[in-house]
LUMLUM-884299 format. One line per field, with one value per residue: residue number from 1; residue in one letter; chain; x negated, y negated, z of N, C-alpha, C, O in turn. Coordinates in nm, 4 decimals. Example, Ala and Ser with C-alpha at 12.3 -4.5 7.8 and 13.67 -1.06 7.14 Angstrom:
BEGIN
nr = 1|2
rest = a|s
kette = A|A
neast = -1.3190|-1.2850
nnorth = 0.5690|0.2250
nup = 0.7800|0.7080
caeast = -1.2300|-1.3670
canorth = 0.4500|0.1060
caup = 0.7800|0.7140
ceast = -1.3200|-1.2900
cnorth = 0.3300|-0.0030
cup = 0.7800|0.7870
oeast = -1.4236|-1.3409
onorth = 0.3319|-0.1138
oup = 0.8465|0.8039
//
This chain:
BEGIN
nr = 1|2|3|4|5|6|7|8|9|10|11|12|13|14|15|16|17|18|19|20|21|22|23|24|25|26|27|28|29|30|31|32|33|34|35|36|37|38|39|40|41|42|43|44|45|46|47|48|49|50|51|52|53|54|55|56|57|58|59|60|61|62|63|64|65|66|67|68|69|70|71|72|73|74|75|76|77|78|79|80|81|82|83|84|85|86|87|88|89|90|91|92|93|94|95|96|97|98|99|100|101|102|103|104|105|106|107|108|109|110|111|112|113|114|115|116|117|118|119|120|121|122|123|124|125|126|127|128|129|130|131|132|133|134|135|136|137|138|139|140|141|142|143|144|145|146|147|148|149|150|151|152|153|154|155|156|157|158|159|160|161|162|163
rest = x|x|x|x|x|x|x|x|x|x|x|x|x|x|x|x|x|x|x|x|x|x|x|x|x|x|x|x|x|x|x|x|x|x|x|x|x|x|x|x|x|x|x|x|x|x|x|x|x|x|x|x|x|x|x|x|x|x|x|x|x|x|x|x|x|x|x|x|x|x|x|x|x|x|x|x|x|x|x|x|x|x|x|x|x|x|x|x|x|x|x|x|x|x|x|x|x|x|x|x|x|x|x|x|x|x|x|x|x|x|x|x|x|x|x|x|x|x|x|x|x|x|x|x|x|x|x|x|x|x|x|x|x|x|x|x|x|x|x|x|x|x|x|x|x|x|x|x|x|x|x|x|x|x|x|x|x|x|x|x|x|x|x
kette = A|A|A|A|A|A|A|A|A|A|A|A|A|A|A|A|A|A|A|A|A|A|A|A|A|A|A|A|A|A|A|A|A|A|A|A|A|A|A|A|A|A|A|A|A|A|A|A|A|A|A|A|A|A|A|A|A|A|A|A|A|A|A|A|A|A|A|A|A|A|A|A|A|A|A|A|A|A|A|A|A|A|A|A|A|A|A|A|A|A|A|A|A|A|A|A|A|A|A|A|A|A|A|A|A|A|A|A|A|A|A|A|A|A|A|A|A|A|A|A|A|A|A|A|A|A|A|A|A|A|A|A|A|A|A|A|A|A|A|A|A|A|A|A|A|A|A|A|A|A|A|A|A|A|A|A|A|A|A|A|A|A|A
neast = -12.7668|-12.5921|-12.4995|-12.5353|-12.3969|-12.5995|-12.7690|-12.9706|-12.8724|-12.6487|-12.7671|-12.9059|-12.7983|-12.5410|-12.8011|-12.8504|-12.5682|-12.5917|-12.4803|-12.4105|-12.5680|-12.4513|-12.2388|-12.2612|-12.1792|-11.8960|-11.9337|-12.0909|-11.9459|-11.6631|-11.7625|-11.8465|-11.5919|-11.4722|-11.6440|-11.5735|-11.3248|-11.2684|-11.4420|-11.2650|-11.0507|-11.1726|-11.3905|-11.7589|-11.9486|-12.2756|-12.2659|-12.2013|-12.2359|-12.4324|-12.3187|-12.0397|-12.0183|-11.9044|-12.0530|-12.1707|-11.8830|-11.7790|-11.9768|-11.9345|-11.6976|-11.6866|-11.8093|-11.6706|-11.4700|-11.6116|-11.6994|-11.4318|-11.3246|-11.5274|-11.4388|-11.1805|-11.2062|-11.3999|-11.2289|-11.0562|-10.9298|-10.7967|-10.9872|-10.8674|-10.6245|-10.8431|-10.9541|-10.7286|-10.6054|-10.8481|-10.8121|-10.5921|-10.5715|-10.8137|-10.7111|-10.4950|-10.5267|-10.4091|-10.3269|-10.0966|-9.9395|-10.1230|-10.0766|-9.8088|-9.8352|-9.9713|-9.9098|-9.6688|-9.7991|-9.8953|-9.8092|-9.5219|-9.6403|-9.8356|-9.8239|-9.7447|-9.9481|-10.1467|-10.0253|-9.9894|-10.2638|-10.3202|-10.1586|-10.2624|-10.5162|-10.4455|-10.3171|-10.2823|-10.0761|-9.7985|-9.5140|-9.5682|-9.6775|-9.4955|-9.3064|-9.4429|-9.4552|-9.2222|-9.1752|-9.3691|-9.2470|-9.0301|-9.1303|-9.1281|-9.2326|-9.1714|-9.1758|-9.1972|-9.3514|-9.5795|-9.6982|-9.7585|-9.9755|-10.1441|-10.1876|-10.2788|-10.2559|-10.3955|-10.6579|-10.9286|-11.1324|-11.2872|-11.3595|-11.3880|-11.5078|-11.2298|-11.1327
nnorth = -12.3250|-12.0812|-11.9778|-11.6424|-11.4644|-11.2558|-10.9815|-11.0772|-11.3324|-11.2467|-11.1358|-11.3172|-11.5102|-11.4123|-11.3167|-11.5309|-11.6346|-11.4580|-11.2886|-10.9269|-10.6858|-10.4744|-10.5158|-10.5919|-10.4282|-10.5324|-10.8142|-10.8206|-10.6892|-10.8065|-11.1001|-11.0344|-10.9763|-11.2000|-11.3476|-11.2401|-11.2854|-11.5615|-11.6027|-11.4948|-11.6787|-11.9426|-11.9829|-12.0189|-12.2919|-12.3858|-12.6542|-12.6691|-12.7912|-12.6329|-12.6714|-12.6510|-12.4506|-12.1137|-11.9300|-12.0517|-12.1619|-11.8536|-11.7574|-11.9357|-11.9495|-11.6286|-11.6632|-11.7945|-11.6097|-11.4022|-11.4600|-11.4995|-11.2665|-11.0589|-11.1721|-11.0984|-10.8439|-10.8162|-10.8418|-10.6155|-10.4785|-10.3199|-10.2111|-10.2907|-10.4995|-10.6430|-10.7627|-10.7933|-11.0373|-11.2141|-11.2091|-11.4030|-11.5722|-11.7699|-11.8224|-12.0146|-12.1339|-12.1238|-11.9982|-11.9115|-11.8543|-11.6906|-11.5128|-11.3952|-11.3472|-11.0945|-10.9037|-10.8494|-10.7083|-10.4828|-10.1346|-10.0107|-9.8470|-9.9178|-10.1873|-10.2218|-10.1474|-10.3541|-10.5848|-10.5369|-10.5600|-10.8436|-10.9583|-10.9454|-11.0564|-11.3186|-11.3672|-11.2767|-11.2100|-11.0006|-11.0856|-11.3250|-11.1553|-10.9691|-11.1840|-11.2754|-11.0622|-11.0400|-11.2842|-11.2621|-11.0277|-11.1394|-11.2959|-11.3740|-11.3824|-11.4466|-11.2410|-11.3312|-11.5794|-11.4190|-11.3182|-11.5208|-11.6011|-11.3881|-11.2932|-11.1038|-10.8805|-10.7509|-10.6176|-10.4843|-10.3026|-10.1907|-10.0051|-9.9637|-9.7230|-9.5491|-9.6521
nup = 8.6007|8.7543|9.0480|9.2055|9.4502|9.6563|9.8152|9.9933|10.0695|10.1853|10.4001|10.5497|10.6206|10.7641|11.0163|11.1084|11.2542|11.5109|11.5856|11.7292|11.5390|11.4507|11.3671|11.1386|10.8782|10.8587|10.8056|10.5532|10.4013|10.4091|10.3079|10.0613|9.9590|9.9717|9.8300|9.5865|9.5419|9.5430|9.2845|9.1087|9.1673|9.1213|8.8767|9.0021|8.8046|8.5708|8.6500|8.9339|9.2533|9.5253|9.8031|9.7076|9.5956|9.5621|9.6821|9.8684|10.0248|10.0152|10.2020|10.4188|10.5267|10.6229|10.8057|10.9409|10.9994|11.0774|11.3290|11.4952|11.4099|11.5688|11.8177|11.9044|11.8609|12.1168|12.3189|12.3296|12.1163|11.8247|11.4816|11.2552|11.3712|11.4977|11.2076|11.0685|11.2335|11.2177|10.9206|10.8738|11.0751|11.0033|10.7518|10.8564|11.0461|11.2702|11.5473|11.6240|11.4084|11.2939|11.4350|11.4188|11.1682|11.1885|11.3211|11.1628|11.0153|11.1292|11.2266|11.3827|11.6705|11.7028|11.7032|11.9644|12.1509|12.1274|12.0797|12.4188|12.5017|12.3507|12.5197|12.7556|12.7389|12.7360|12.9859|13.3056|13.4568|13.5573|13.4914|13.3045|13.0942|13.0148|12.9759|12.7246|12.5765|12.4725|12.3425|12.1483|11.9975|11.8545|11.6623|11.2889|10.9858|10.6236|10.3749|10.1079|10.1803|10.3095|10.0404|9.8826|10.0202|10.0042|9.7635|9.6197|9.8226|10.1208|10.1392|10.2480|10.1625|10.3173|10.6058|10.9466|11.1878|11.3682|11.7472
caeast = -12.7642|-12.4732|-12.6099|-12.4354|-12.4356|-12.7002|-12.7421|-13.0530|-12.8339|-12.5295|-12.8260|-13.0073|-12.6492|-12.5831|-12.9033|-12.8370|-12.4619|-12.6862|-12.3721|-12.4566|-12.5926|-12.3408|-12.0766|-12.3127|-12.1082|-11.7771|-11.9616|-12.1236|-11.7899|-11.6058|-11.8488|-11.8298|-11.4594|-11.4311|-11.7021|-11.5126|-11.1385|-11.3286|-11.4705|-11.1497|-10.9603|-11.1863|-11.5886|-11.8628|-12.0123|-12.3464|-12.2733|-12.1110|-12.3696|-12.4399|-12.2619|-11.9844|-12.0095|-11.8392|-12.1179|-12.1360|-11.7758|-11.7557|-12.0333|-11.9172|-11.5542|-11.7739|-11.9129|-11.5771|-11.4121|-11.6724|-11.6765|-11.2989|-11.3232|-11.5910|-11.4195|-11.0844|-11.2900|-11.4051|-11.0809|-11.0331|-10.8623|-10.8413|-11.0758|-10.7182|-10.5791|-10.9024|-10.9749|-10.5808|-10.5881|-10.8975|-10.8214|-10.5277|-10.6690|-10.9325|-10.6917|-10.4265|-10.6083|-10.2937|-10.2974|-9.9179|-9.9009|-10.2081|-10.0395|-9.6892|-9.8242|-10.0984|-9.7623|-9.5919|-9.8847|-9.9198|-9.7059|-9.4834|-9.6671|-10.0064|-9.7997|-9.7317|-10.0632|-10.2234|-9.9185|-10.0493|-10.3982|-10.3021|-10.0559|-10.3666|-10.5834|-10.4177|-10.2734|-10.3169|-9.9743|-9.7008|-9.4356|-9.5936|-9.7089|-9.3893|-9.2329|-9.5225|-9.4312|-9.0855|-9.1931|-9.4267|-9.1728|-8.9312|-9.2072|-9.1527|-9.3362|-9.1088|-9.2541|-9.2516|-9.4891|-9.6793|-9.7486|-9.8445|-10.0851|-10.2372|-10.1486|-10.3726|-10.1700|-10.4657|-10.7406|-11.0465|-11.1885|-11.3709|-11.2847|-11.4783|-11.4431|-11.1416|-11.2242
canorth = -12.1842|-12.0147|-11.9370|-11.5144|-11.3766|-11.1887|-10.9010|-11.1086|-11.4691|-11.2419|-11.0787|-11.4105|-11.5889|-11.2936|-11.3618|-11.7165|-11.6169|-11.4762|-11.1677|-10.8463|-10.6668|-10.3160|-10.6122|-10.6301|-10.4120|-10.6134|-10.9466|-10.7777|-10.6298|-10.9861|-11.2129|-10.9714|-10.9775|-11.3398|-11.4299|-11.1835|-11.3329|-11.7087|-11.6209|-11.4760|-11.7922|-12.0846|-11.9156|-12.1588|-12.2662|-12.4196|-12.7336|-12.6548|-12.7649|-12.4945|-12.6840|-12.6363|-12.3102|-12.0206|-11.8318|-12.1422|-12.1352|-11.7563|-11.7411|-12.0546|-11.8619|-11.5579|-11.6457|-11.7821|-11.4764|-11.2439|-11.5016|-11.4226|-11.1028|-10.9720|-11.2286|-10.9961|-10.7164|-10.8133|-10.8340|-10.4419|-10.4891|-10.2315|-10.2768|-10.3163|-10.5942|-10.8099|-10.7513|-10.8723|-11.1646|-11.2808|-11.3410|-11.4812|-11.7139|-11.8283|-11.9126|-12.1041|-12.2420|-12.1819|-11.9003|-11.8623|-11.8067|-11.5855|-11.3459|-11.3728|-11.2003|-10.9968|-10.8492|-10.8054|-10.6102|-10.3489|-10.0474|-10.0238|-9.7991|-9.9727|-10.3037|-10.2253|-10.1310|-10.4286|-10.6970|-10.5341|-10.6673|-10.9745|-11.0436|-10.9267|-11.1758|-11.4605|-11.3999|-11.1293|-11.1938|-10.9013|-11.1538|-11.3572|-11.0799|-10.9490|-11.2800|-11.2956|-10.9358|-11.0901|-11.3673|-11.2379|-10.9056|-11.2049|-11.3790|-11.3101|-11.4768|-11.4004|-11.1604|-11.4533|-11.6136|-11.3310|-11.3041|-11.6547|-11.6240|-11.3152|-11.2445|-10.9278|-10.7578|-10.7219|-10.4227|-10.5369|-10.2181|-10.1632|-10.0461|-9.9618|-9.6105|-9.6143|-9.6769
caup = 8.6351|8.8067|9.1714|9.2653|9.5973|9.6568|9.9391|10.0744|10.1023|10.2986|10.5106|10.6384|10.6794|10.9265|11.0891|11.1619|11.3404|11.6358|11.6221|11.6522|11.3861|11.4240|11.3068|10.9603|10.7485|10.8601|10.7615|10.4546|10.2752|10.3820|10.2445|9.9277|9.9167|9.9764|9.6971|9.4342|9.5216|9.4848|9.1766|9.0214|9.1473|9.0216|8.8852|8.9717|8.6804|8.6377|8.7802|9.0735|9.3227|9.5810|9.8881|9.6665|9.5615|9.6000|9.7530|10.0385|10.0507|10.1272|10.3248|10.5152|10.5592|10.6532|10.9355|11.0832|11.0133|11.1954|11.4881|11.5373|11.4629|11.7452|12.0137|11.8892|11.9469|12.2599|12.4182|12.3404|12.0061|11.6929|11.3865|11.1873|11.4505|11.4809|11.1040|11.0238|11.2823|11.1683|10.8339|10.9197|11.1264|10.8945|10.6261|10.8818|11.1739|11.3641|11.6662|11.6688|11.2632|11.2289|11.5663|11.3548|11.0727|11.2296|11.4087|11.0748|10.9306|11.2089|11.2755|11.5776|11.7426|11.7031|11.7560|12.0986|12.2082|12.0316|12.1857|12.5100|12.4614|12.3655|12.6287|12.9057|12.7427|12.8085|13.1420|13.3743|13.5436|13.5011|13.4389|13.1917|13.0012|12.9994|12.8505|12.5837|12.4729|12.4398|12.2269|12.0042|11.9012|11.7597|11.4927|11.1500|10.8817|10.5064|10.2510|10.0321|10.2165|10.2696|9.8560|9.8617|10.0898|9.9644|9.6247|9.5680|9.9432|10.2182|10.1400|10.2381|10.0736|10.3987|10.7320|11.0579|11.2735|11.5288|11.8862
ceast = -12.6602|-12.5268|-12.4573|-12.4945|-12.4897|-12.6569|-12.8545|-12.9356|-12.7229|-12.6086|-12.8756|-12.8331|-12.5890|-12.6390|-12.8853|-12.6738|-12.4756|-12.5933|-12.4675|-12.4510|-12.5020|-12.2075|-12.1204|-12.2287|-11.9988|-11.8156|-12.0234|-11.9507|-11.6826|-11.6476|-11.8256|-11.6899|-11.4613|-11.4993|-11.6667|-11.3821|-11.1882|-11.3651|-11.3628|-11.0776|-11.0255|-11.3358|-11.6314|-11.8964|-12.1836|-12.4004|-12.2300|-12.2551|-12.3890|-12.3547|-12.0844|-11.9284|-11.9540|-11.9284|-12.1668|-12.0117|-11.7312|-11.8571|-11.9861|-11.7778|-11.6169|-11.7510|-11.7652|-11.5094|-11.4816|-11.6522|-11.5231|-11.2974|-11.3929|-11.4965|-11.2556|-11.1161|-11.3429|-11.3202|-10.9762|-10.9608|-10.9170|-10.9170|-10.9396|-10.7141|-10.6763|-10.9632|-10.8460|-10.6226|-10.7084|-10.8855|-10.6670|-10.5074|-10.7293|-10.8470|-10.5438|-10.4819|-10.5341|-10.2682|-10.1339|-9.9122|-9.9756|-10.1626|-9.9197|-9.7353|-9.9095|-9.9841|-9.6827|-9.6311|-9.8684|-9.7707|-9.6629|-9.5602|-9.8699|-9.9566|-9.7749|-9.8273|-10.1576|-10.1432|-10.0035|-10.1593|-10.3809|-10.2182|-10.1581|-10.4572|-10.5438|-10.3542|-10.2401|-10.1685|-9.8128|-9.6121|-9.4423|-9.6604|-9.6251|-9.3397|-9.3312|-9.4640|-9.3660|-9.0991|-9.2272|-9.3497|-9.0818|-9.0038|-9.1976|-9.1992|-9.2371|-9.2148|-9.3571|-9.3629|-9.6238|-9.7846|-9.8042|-9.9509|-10.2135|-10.2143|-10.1368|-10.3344|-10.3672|-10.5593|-10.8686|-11.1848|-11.2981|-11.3069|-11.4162|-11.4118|-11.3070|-11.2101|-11.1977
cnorth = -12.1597|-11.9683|-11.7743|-11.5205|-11.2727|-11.0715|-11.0181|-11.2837|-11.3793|-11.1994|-11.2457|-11.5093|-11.5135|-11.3505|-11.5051|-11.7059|-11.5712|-11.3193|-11.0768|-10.7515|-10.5241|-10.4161|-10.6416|-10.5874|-10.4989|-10.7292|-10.9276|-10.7546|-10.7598|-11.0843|-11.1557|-11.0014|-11.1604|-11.4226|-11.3846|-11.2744|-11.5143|-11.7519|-11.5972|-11.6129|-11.9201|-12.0367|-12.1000|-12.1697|-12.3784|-12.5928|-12.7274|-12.6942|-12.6868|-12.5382|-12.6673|-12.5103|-12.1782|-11.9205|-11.8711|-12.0898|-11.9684|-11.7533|-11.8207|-11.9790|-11.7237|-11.5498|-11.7463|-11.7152|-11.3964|-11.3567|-11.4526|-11.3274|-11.0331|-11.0676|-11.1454|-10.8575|-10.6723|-10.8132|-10.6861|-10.3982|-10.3860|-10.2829|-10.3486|-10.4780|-10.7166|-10.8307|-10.8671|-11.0322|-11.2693|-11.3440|-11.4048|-11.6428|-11.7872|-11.9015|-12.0426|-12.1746|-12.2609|-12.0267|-11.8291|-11.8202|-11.7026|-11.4781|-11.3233|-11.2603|-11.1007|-10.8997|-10.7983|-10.6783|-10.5321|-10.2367|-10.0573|-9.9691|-9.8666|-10.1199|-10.3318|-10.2340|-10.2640|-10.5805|-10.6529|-10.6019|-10.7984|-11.0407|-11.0825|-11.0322|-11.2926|-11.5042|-11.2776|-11.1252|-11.1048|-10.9688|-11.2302|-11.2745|-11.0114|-11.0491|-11.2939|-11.1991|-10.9739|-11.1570|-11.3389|-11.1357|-11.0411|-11.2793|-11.2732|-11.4502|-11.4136|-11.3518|-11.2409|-11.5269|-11.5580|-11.3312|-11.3658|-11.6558|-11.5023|-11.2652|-11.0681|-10.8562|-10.8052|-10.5620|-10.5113|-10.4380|-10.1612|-10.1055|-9.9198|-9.7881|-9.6630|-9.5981|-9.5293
cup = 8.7455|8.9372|9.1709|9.3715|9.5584|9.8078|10.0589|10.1672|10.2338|10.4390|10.6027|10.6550|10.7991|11.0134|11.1880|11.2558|11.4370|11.7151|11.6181|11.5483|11.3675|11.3858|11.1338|10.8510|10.7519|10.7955|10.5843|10.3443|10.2961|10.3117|10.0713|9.8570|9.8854|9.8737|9.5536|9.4025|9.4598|9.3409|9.0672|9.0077|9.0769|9.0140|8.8773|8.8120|8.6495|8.6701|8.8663|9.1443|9.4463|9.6928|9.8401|9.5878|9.6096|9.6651|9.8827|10.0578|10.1490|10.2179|10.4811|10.5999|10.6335|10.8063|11.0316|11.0710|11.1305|11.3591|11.5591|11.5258|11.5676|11.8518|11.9866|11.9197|12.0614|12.3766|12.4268|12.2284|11.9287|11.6111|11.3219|11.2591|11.4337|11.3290|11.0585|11.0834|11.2487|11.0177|10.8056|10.9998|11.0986|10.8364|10.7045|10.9661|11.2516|11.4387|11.6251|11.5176|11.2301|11.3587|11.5237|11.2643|11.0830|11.2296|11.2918|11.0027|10.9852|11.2352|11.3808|11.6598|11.8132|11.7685|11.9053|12.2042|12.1917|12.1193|12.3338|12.5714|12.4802|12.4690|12.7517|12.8696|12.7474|12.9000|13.1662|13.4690|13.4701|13.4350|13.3078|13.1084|12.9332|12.9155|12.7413|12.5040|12.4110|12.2975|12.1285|11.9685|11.8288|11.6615|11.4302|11.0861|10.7442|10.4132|10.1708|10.0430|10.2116|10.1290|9.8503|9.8908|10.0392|9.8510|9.5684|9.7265|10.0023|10.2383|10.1238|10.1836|10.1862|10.5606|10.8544|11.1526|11.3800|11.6346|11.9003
oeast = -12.6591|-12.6285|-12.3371|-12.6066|-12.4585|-12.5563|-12.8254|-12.9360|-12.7120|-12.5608|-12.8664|-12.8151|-12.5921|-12.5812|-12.9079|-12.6712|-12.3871|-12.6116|-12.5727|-12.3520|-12.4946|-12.0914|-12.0532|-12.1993|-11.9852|-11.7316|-11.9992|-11.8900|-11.6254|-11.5680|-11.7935|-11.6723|-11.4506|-11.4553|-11.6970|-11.3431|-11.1462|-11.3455|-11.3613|-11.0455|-10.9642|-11.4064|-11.5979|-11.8776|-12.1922|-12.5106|-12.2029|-12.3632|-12.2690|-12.2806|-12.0020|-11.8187|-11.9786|-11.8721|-12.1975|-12.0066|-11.6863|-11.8178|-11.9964|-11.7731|-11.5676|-11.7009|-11.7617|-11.4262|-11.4354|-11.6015|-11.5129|-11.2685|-11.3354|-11.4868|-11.2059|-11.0557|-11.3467|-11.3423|-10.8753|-10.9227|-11.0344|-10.9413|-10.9189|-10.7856|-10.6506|-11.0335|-10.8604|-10.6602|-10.6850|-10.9190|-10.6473|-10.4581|-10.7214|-10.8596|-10.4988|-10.4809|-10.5349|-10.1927|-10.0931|-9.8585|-9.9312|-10.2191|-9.8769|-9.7055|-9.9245|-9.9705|-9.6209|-9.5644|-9.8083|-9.6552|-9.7261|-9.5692|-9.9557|-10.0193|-9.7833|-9.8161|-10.2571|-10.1993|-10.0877|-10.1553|-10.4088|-10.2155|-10.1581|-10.4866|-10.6284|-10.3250|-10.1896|-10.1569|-9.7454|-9.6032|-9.3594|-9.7198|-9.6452|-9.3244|-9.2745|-9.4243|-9.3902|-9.0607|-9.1682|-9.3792|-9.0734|-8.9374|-9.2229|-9.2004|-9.2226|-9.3182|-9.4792|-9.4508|-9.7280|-9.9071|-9.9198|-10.0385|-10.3352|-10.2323|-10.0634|-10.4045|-10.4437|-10.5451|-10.9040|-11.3002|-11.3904|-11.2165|-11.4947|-11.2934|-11.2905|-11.3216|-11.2425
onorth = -12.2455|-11.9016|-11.7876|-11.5638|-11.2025|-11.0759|-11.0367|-11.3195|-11.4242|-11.2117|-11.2537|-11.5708|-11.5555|-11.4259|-11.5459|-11.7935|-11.6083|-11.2626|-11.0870|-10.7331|-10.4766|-10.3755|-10.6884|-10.6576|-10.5594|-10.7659|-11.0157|-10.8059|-10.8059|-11.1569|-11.2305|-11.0379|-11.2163|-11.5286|-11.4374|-11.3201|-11.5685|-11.8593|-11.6577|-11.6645|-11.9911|-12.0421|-12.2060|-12.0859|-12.4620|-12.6396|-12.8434|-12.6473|-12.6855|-12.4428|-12.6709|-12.4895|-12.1539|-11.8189|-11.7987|-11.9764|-11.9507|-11.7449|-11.7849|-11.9629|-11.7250|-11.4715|-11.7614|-11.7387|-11.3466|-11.3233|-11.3812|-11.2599|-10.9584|-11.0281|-11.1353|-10.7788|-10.5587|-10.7899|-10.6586|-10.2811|-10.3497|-10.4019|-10.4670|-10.5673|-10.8291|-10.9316|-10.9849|-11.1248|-11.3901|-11.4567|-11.4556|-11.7547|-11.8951|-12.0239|-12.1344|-12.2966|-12.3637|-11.9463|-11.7144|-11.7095|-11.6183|-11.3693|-11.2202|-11.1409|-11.0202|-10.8201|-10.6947|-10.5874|-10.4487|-10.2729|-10.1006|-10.0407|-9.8582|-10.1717|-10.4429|-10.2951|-10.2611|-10.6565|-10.7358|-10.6801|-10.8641|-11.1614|-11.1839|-11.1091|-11.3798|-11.6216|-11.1918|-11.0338|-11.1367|-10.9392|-11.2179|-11.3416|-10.9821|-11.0258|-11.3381|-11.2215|-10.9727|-11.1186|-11.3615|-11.1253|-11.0174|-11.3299|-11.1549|-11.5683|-11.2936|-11.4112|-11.2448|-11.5446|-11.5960|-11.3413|-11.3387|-11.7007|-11.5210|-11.1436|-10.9811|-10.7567|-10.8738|-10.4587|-10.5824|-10.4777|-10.0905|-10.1661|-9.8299|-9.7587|-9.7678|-9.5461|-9.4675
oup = 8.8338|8.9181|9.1481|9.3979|9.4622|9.8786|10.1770|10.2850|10.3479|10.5518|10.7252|10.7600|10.9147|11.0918|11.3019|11.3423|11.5141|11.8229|11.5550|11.4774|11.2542|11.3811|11.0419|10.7543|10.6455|10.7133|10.5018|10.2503|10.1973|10.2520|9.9790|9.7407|9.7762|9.8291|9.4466|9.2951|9.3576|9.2841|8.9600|8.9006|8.9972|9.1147|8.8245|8.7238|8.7395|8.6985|8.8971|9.1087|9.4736|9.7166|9.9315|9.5359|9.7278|9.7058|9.9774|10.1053|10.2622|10.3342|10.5984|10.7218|10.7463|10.8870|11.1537|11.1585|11.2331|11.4662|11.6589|11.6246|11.6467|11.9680|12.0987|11.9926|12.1086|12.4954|12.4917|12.2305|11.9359|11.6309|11.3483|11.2137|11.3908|11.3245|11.0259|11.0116|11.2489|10.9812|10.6953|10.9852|11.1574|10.8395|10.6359|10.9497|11.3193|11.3839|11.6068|11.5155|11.1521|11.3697|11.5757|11.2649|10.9911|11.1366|11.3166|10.9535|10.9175|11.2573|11.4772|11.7595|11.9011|11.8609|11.9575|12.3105|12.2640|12.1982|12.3680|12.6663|12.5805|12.4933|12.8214|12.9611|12.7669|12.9227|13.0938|13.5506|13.3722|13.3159|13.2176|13.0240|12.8153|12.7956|12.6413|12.3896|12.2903|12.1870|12.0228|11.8494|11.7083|11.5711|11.4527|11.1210|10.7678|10.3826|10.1555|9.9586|10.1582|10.1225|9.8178|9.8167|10.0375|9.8577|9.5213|9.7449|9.9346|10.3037|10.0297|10.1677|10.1458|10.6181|10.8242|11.1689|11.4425|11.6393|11.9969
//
């Protein structure tokens, strides 16, 4: 038998991340997305055994998405920004690659405000916040790549009030 995601398996997987629960729909419509794109790319079938399964899998991805996303949120970040950088983050495991193309995604005007942020969270000194700005306006990441990485573009079909 084919195990689906259920609403009850994404609710008690929640539960157990100890986040709070005004972050549910974000972890709800991720877990959803992430067990549709899984199933398009390779469907369980019914041997898959469940640690193997695409409804572990996203859940497992899940729950380190929302962790990056609220500690992106907690640092004063847009839904957009810690939405982007998280799943960015998730799928490289590399800071400097998932703030390249976070940076690519966002508009200038959002990118500025958003660079801001990030410059204040990791050092409160004018100067070095200043040379971060610097740095991070020169990452690019190629289109190409881009595609690769997300085939189906970035619409998580969900999105959260602005601040």
């Amino acid at each position: 038998m084919v195990v689906e995601l259920t609403e009850k398996m994404i609710q008690d997987a929640f539960a157990k991340t100890g986040i709070d629960q005004k972050y549910y729909p974000q972890y709800e419509a991720e877990a959803k997305r992430r067990y549709r794109a899984y199933q398009e790319d390779e469907p369980d079938d019914e041997n898959t055994p469940f640690e193997k399964s695409n409804v572990f899998g996203s859940l497992d991805d899940t729950d380190y998405y929302i962790g990056c996303y609220v500690n992106e949120r907690g640092k004063g970040h847009s839904h957009n920004w810690a939405h982007l950088y998280a799943l960015y983050f998730v799928l490289e495991e590399n800071e400097e690659f998932a703030l390249k193309d976070t940076l690519e995604e966002l508009e200038e005007d959002e990118k500025e405000r958003e660079l801001e942020i990030h410059a204040n969270s990791i050092n409160d000194t004018p100067e070095i916040i200043g040379s971060n700005k610097r740095s991070y306006k020169k990452m690019t990441r190629t289109q190409e790549t881009k595609d690769m990485m997300f085939p189906e573009g970035i619409d998580d079909g969900f999105s959260l009030p602005e601040d």
